[in-house]
C-alpha positions as CSV (number, residue, x, y, z in Angstrom):
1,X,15.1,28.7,2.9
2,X,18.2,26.7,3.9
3,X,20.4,24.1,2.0
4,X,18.7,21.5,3.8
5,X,15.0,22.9,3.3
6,X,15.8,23.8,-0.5
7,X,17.1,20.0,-0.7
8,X,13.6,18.3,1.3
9,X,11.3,21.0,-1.5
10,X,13.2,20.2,-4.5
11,X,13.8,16.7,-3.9
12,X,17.1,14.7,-4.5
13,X,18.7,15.9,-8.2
14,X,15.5,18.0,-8.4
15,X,13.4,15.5,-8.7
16,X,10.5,16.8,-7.0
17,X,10.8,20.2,-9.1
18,X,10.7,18.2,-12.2
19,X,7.4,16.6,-11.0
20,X,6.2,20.4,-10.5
21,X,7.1,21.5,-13.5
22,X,5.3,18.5,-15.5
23,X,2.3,19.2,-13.9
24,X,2.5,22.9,-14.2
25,X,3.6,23.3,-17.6
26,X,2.0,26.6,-19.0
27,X,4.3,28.4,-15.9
28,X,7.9,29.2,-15.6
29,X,9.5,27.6,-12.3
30,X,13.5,28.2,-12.3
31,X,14.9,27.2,-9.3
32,X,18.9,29.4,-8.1
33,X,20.2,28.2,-5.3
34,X,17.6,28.2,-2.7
35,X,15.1,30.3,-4.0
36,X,12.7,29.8,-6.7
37,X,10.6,32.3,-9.0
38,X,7.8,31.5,-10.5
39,X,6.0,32.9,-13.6
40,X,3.1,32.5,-15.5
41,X,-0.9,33.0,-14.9
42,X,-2.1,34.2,-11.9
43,X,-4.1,31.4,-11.2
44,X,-1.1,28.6,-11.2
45,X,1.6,31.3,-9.5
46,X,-1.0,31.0,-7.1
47,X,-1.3,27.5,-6.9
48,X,2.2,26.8,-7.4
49,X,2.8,29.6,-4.1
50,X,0.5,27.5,-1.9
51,X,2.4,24.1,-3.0
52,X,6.0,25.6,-2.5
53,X,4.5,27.1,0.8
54,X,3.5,23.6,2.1
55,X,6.7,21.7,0.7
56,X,8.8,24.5,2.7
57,X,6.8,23.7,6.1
58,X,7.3,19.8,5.4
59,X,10.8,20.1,5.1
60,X,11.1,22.3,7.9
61,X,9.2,19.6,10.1
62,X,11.9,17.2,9.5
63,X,10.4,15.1,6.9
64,X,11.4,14.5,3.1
65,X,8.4,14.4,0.9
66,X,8.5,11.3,-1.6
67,X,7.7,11.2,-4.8
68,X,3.7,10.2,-4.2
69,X,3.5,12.6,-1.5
70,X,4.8,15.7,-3.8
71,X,2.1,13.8,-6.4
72,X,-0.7,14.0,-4.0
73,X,-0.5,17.7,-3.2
74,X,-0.2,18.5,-6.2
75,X,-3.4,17.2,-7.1
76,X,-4.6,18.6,-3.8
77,X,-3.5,22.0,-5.2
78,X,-5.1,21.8,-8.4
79,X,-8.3,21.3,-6.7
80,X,-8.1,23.9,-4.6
81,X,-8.1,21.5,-1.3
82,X,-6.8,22.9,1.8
83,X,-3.4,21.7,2.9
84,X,-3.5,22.3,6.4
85,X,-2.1,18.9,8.5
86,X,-1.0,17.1,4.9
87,X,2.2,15.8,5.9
88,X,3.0,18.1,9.5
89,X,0.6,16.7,12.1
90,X,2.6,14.4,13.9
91,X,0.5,11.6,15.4
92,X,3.2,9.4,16.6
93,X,7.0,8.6,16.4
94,X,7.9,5.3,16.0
95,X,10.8,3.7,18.2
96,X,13.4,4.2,15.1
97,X,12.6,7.9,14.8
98,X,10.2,8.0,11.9
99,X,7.2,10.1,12.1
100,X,3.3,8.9,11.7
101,X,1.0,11.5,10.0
102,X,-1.5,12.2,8.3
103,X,-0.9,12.0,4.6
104,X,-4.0,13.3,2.7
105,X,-6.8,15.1,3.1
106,X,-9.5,12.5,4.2
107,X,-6.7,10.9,6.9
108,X,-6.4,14.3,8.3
109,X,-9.9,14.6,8.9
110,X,-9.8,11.5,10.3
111,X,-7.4,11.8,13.0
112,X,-9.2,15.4,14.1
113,X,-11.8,13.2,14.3
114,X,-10.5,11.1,16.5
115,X,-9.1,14.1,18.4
116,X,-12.6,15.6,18.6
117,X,-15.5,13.0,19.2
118,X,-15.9,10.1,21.9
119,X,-16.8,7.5,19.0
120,X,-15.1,7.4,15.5
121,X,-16.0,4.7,12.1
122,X,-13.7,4.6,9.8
123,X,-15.3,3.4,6.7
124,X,-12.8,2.6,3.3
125,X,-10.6,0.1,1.2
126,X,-7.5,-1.4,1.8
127,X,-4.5,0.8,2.3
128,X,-6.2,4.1,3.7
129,X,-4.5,3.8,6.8
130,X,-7.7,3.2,8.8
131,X,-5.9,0.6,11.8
132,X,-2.2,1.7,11.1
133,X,-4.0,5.6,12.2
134,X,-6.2,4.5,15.3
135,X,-3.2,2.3,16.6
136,X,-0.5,5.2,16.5
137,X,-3.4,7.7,17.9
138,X,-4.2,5.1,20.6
139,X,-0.3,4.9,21.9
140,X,-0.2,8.6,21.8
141,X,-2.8,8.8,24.2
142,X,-1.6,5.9,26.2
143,X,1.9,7.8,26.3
144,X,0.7,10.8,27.2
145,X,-1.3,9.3,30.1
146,X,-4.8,10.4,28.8
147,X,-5.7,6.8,29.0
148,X,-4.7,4.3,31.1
149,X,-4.9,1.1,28.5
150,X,-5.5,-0.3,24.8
151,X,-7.8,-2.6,23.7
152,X,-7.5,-4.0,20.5
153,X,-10.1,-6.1,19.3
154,X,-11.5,-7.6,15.8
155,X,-14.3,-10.7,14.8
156,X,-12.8,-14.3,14.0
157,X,-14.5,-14.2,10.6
158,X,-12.4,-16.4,8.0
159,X,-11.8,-14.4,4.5
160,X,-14.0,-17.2,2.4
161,X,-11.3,-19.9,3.6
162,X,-12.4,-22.9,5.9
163,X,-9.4,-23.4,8.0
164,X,-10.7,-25.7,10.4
165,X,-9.8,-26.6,13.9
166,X,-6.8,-24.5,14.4
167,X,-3.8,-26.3,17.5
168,X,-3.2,-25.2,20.7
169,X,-4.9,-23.1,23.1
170,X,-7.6,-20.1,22.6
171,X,-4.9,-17.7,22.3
172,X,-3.2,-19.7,19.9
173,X,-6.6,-20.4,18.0
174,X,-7.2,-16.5,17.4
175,X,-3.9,-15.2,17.5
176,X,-4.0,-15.5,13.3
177,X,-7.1,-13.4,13.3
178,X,-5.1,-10.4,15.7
179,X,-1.7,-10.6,13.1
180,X,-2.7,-7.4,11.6
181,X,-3.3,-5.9,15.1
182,X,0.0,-7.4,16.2
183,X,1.9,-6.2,13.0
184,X,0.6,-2.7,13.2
185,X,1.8,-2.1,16.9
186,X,5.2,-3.6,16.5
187,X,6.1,-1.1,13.7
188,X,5.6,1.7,16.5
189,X,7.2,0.0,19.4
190,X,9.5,-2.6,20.5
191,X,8.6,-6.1,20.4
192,X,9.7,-6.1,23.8
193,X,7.6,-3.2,25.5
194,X,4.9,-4.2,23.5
195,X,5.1,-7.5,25.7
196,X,5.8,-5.4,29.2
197,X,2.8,-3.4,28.2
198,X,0.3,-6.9,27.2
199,X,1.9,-8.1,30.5
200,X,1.2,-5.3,32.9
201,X,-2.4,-5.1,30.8
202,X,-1.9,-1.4,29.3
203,X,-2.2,-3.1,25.9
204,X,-4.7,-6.4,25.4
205,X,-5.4,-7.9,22.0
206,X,-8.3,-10.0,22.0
207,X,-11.0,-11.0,19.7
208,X,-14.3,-9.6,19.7
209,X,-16.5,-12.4,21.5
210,X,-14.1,-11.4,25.0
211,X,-15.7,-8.1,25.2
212,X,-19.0,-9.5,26.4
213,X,-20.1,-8.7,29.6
214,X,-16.9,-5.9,30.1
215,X,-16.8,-2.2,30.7
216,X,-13.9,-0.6,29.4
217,X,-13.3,2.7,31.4
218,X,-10.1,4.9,30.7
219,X,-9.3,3.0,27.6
220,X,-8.9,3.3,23.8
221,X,-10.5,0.5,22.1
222,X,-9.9,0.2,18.3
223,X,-12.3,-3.0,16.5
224,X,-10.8,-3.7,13.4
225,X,-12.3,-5.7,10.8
226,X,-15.9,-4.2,11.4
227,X,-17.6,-5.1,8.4
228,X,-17.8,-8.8,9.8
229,X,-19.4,-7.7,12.7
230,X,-23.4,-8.5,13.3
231,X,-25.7,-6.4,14.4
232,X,-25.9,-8.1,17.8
233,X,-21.9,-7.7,17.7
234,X,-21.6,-4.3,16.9
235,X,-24.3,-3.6,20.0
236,X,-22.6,-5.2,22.4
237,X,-19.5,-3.7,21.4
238,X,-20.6,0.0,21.6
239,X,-22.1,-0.6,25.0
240,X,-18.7,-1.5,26.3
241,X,-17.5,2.2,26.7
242,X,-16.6,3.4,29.9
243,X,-16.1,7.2,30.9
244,X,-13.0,8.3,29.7
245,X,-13.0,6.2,26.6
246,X,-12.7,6.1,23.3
247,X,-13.6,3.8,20.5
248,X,-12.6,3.9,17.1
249,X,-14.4,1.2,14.4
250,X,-12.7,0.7,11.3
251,X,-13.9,-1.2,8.0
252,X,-14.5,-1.8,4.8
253,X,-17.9,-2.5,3.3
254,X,-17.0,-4.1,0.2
255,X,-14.9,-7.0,1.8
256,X,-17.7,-8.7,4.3
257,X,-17.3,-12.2,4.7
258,X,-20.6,-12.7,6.9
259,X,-22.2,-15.3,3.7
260,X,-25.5,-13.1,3.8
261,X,-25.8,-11.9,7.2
262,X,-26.7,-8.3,7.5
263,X,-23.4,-6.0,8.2
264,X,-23.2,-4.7,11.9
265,X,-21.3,-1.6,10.0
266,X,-23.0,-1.0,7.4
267,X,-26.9,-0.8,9.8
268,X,-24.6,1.6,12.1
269,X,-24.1,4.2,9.7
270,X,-27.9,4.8,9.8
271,X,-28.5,4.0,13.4
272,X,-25.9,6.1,14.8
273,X,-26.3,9.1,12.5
274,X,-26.4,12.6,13.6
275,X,-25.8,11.7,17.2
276,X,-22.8,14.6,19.7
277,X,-20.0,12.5,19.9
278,X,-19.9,9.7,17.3
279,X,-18.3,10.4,13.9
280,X,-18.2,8.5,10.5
281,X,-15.5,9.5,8.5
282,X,-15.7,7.6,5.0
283,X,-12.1,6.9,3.2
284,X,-11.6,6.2,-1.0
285,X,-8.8,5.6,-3.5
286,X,-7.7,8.8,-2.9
287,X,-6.5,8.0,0.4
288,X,-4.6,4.6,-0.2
289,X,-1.0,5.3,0.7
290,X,0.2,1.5,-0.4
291,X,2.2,0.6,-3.1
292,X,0.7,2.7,-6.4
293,X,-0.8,-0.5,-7.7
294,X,-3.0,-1.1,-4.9
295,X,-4.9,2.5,-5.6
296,X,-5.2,0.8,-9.5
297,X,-6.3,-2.4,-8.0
298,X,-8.9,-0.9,-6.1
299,X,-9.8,1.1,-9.1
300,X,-10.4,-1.7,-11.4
301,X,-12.3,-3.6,-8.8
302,X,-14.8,-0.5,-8.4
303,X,-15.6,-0.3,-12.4
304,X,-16.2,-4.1,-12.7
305,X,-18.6,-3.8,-9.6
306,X,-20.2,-0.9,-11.8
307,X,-20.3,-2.9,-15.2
308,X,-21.3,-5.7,-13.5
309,X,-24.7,-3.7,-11.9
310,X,-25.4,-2.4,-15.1
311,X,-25.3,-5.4,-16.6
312,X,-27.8,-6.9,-13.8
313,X,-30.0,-3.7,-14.4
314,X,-30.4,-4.1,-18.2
315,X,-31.3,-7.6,-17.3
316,X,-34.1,-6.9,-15.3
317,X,-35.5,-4.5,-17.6
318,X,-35.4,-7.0,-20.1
């Protein structure tokens, strides 16, 4: 491998070697130049072969792994996970240069699955990339002309706050509920072409009650925020694909703010089972790519939902 290669594996002053060799101590990684030799058991040369093999194919795609990234497949090594797509499947390119891929092993599945079925939920926590993904796969197909628009779309459900009568006009009523929509889009493209294209209608941004009555043919249509979807919602959205579509549902179950009512996404998951063409594609904690606190958060909140169950089954027992 070249200076620049040996650099992108090894990481600035090494640093990515030094992560290696904490997690690998029982084997001898010495690193001349730009080559490095490995000893040890066969079963960590091995493992430590396939993770130099995949830092050398990231840094020859351009991209520096971080710190987190060099983490995650290491972990991904250790459990014998298959690397293929981690960090080289390029699903976009943002308008400053910086590439959008998949960075572990359940957003690579993900995105194929968007690749390969008609119909695609995204179910998981904060932080797994489930909108940022379907919004930089959507403009790839709108750039490459295999559709001919975007719909964006989500439910004006209020997270447990009463904000009341909001000013202005609709759009100005639900434009708070389509920020995250907004914000996701802009980081790809220009604030600017982003307008041309909600101008010329390539790109509309609307909340969920507009889709009524529509058929959307030749489009990609991403509903966000699907857990505060009803039943009747989630219908009537489905029912709005055209031919040549796609529509990509993304979630998460343990954040619904319907006060009781039945989840449109949780019911789908049973409904829509098992049927050519639709996927469900379930995220965790091990796909978060936020800031390293927000995997713990997440964490936490999942053993006090635990402790607090037990506690409720001991008490019906008793």
């Amino acid at each position: 491998m070249n200076h620049d290669v040996a650099v992108g594996v090894l990481g600035q002053y090494n640093r990515n070697l030094r992560l290696i060799g904490q997690a690998f101590s029982a084997a001898h990684i010495v690193a001349r130049g730009n080559s490095v030799q490995i000893e040890g058991e066969a079963e960590e040369v091995d493992q430590l072969e396939r993770l130099f093999a995949k830092l050398v194919e990231v840094a020859q795609g351009n991209h520096v792994p971080s710190p987190e990234e060099v983490r995650y497949l290491i972990a991904q090594v250790r459990d014998g996970e298959d690397l293929a797509g981690l960090l080289t499947d390029v699903v976009q390119v943002t308008h400053w240069g910086e590439a959008i891929r998949p960075k572990t092993v359940g957003q690579r599945h993900y995105v194929q699955a968007i690749r390969d079925n008609d119909v695609v939920f995204a179910i998981g926590p904060a932080g797994t990339g489930k909108t940022y993904l379907a919004v930089a796969t959507a403009l790839s197909a709108l750039q490459r002309g295999q559709v001919k628009r975007i719909v964006l779309t989500r439910p004006a459900v209020e997270a447990g706050e009463q904000l009341g009568f909001l000013p202005g006009d609709i759009f100005q009523k639900v434009n708070p509920y389509l920020r995250p929509l907004y914000d996701a889009i802009y980081d790809m493209i220009p604030a600017t072409e982003l307008d041309k294209h909600i101008q010329t209608g390539r790109v509309e941004i609307a909340p969920l009650a507009f889709m009524r009555g529509r058929t959307l043919n030749h489009a990609f249509v991403i509903l966000d925020e699907a857990q505060n979807t009803t039943h009747t919602q989630m219908k009537m959205f489905l029912t709005r694909l055209g031919f040549g579509s796609k529509a990509v549902v993304t979630g998460d179950i343990t954040q619904i703010d319907l006060e009781g009512r039945p989840s449109g996404l949780v019911e789908v998951q049973e409904i829509l089972a098992g049927i050519p063409g639709i996927a469900i594609v379930h995220l965790d904690r091990r796909d978060v790519v936020r800031h390293p606190l927000v995997k713990a958060i997440i964490e936490a909140y999942e053993r006090n939902e635990m402790e607090r169950k037990a506690q409720g089954g001991e008490a019906e027992a008793t």
